[in-house]
N, CA, C and O atoms as CSV, one atom per row, in Angstrom:
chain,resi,resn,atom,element,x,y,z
A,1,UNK,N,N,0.841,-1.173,0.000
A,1,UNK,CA,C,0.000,0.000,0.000
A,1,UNK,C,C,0.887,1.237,0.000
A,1,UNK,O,O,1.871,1.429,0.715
A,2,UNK,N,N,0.361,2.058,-0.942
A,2,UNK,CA,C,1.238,3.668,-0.902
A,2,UNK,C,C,1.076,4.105,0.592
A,2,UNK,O,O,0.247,3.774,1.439
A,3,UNK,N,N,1.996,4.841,0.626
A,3,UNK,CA,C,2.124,5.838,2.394
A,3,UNK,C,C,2.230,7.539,1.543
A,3,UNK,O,O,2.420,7.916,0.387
A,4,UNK,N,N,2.023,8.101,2.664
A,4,UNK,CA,C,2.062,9.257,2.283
A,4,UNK,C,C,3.502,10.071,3.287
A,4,UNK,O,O,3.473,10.412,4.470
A,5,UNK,N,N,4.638,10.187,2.305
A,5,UNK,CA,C,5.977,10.476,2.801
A,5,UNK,C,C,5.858,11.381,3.423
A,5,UNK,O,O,4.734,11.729,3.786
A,6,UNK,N,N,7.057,12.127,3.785
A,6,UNK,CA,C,7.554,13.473,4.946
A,6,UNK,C,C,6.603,14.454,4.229
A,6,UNK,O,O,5.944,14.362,3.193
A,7,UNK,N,N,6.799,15.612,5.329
A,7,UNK,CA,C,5.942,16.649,4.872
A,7,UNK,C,C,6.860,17.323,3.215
A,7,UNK,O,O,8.051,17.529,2.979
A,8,UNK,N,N,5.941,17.440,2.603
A,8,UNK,CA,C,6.400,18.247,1.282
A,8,UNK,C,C,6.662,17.419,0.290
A,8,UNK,O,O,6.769,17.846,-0.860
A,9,UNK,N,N,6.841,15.735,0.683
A,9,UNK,CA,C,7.707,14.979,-0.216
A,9,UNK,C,C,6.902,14.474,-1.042
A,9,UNK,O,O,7.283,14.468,-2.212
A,10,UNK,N,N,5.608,13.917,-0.746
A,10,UNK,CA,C,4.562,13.761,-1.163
A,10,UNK,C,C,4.622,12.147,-1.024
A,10,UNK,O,O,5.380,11.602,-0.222
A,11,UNK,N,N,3.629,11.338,-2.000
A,11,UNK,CA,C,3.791,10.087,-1.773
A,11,UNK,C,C,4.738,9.420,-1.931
A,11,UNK,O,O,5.681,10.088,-2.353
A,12,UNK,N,N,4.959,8.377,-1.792
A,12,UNK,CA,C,5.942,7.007,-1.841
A,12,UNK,C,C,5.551,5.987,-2.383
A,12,UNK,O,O,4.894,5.259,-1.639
A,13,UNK,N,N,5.709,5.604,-3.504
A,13,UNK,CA,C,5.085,4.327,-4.031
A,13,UNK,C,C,3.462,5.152,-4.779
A,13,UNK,O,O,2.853,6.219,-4.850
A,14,UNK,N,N,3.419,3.323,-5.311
A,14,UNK,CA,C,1.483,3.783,-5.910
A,14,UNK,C,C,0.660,3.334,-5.201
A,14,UNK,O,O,1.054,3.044,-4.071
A,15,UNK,N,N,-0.480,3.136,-5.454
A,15,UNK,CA,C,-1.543,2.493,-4.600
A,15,UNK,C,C,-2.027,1.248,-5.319
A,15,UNK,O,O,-2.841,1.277,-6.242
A,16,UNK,N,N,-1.392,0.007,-4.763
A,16,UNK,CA,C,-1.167,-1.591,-5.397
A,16,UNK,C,C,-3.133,-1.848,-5.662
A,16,UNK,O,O,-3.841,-0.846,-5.566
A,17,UNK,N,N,-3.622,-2.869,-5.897
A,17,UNK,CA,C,-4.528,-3.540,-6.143
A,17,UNK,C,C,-6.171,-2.253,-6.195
A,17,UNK,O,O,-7.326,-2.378,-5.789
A,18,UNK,N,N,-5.191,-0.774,-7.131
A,18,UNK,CA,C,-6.905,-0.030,-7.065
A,18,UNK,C,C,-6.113,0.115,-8.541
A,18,UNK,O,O,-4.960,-0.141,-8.887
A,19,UNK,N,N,-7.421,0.711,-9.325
A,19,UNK,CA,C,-7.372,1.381,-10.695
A,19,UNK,C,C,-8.239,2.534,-10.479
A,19,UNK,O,O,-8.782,3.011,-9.483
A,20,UNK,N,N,-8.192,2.940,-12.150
A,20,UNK,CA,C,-9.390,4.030,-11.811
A,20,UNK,C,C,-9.706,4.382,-12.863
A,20,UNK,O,O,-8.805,4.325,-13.700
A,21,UNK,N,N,-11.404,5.027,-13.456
A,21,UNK,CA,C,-11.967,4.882,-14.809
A,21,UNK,C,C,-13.025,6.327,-14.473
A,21,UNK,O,O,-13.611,6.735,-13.470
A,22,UNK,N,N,-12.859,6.911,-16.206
A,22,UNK,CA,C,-13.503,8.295,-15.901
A,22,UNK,C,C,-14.434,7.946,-16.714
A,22,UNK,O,O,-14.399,7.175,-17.672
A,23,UNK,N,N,-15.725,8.891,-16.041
A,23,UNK,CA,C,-17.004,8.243,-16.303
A,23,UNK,C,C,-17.310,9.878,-17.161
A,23,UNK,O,O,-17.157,10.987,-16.650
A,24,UNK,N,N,-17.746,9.595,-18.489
A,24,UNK,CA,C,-18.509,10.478,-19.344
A,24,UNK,C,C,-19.241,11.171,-19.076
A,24,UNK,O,O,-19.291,12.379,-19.311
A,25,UNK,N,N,-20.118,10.345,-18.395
A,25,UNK,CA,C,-21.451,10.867,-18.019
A,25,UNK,C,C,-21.372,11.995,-16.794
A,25,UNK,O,O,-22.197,12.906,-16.724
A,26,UNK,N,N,-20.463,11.856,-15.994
A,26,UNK,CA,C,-20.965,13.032,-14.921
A,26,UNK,C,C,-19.621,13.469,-14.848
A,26,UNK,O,O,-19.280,14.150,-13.881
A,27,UNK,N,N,-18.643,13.112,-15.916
A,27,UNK,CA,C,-17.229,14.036,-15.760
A,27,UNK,C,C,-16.466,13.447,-14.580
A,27,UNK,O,O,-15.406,14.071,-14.571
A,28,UNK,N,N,-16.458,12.539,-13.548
A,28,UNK,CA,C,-15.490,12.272,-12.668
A,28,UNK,C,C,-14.906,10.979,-13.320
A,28,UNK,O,O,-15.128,10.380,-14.372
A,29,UNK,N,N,-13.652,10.708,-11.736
A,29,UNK,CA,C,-12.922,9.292,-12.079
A,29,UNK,C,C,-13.676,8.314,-10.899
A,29,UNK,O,O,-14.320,8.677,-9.915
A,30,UNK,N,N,-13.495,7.550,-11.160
A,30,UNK,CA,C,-13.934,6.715,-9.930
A,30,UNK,C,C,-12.851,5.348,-9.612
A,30,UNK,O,O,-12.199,4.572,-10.310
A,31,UNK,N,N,-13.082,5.560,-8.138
A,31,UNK,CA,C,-11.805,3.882,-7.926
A,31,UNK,C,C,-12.387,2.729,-8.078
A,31,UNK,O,O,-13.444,2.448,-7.514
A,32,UNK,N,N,-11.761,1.950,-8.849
A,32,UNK,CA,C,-12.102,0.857,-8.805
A,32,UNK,C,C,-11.285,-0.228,-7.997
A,32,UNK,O,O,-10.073,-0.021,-7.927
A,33,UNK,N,N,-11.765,-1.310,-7.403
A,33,UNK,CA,C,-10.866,-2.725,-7.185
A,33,UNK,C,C,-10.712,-3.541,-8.096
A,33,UNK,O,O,-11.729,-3.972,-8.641
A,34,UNK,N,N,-9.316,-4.034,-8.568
A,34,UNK,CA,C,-8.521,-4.622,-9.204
A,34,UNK,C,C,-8.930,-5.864,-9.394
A,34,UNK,O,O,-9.127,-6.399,-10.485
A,35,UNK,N,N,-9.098,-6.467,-8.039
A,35,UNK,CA,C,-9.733,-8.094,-7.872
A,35,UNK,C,C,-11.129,-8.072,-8.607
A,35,UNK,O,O,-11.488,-8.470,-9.716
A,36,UNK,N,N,-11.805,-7.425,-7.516
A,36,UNK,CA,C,-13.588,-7.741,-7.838
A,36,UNK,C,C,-14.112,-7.051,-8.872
A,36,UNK,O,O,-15.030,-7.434,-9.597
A,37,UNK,N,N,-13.239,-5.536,-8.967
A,37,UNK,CA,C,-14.190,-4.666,-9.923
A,37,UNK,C,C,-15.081,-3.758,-9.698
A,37,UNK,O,O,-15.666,-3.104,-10.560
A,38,UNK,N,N,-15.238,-3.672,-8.339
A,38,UNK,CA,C,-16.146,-3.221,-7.596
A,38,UNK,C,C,-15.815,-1.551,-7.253
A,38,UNK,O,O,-14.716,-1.238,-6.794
A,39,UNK,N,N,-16.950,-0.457,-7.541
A,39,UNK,CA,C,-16.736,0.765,-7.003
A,39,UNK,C,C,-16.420,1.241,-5.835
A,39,UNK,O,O,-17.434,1.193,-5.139
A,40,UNK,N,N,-15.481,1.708,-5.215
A,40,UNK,CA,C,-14.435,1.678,-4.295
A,40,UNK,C,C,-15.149,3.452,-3.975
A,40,UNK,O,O,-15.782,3.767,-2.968
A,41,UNK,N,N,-14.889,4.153,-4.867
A,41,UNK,CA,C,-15.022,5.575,-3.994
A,41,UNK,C,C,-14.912,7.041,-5.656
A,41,UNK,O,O,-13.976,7.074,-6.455
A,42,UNK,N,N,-15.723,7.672,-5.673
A,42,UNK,CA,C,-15.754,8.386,-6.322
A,42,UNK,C,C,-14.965,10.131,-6.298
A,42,UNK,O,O,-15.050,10.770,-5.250
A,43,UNK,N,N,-14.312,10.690,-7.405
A,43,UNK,CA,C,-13.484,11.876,-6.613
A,43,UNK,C,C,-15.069,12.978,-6.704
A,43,UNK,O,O,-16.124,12.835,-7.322
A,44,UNK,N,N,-14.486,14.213,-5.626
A,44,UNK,CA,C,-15.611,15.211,-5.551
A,44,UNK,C,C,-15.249,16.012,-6.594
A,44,UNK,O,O,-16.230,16.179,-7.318
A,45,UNK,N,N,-14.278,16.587,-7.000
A,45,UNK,CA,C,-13.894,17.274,-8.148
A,45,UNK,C,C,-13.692,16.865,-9.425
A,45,UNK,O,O,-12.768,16.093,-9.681
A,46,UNK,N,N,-14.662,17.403,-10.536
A,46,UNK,CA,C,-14.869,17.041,-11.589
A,46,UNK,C,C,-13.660,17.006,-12.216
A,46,UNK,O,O,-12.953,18.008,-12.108
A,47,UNK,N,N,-13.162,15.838,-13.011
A,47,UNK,CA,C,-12.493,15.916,-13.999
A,47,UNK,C,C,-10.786,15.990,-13.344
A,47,UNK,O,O,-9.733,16.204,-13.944
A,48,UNK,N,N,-11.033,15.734,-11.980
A,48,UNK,CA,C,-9.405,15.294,-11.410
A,48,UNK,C,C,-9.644,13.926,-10.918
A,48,UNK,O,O,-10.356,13.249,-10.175
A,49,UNK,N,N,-8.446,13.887,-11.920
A,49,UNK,CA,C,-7.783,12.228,-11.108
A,49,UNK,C,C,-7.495,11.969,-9.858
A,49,UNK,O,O,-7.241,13.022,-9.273
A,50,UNK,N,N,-7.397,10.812,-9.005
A,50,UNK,CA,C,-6.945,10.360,-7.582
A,50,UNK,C,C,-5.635,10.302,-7.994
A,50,UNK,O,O,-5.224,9.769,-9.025
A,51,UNK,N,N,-4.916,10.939,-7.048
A,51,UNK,CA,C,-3.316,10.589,-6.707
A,51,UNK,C,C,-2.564,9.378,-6.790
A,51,UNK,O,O,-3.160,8.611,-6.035
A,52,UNK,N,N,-1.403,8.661,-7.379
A,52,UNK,CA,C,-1.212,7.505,-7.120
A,52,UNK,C,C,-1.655,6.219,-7.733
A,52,UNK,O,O,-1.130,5.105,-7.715
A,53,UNK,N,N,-3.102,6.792,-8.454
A,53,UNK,CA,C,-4.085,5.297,-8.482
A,53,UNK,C,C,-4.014,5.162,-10.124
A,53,UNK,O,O,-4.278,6.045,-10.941
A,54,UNK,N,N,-3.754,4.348,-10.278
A,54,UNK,CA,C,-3.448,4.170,-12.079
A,54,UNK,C,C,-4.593,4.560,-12.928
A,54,UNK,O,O,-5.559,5.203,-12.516
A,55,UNK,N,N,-4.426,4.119,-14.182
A,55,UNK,CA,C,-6.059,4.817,-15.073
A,55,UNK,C,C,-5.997,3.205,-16.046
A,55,UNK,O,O,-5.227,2.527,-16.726
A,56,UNK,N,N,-7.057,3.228,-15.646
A,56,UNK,CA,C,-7.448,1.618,-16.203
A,56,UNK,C,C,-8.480,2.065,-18.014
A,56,UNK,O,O,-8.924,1.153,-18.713
């Protein structure tokens, strides 16, 4: 699992077993799980990516 490094440094690593897929329809990305597939967590800001989390 990513950590989030010293102050300023920012992360360390990626974030293992998430992806993430931008949805047309309402302009966001959303996380997905790797294994199941399953919707994990949606961002609040339109049209930004999650930190870290790959683009499937």
């Amino acid at each position: 699992m990513a950590k989030n490094g010293r102050k300023g440094k920012g992360r360390k690593g990626t974030v293992k077993g998430r992806a993430q897929v931008f949805s047309g329809r309402n302009k966001r990305f959303t996380k997905v799980d790797a294994k199941t597939g399953r919707f994990i967590d949606q961002m609040a800001h339109k049209g930004k990516p999650f930190k870290g989390v790959k683009l499937k």
